[in-house]
C-alpha positions in Angstrom: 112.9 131.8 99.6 108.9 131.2 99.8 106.0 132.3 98.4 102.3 131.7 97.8 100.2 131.4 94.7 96.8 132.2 95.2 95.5 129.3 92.4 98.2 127.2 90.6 96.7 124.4 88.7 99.4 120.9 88.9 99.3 119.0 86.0 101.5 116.1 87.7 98.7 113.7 88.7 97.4 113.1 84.6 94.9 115.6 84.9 94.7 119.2 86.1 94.1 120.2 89.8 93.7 123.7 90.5 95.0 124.2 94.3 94.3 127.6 95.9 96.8 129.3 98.3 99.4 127.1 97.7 103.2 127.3 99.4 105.8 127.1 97.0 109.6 127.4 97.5 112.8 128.1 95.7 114.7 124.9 94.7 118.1 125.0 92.2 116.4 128.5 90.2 112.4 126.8 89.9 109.8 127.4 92.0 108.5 124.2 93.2 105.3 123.1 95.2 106.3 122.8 99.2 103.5 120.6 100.0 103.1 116.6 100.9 102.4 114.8 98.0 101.2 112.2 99.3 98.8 114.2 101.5 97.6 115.3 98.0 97.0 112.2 96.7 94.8 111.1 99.3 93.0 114.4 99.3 92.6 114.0 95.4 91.6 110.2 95.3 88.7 111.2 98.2 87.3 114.1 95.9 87.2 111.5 92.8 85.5 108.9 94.6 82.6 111.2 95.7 82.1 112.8 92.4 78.9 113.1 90.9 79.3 112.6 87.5 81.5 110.0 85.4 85.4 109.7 85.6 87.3 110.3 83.3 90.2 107.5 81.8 92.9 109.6 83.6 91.2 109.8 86.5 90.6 105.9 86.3 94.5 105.7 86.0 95.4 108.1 88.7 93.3 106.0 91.1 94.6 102.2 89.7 98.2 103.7 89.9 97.9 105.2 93.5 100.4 103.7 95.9 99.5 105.0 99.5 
């Protein structure tokens, strides 16, 4: 079973990304993000290296603790 959430906002990283039209799928009763986490990461790190104003300590974290 699949669906799509038009925003969802995952939490999972240390800080909130909101991700728009986003596949999620049924897994043991949750509804679970179907999408490649790593892909995500990458995707994520890219857009915090390029931001235009200061990061933020979790952000710091997130990209000290990425494993690619």
């Amino acid at each position: 079973m699949e669906k799509t959430h038009e925003t969802f906002v995952y939490e999972e990283l240390g800080f909130p990304v909101e991700l728009i039209d986003c596949s999620m799928k049924k897994l043991l009763e949750e509804w679970v993000l179907d999408i490649n986490m790593v892909a995500l990461q990458r995707f994520v790190f890219k857009g915090l290296i390029h931001k235009p104003y200061p990061l933020t300590g979790k952000e710091i974290r997130f990209i000290l603790h990425i494993k690619f």
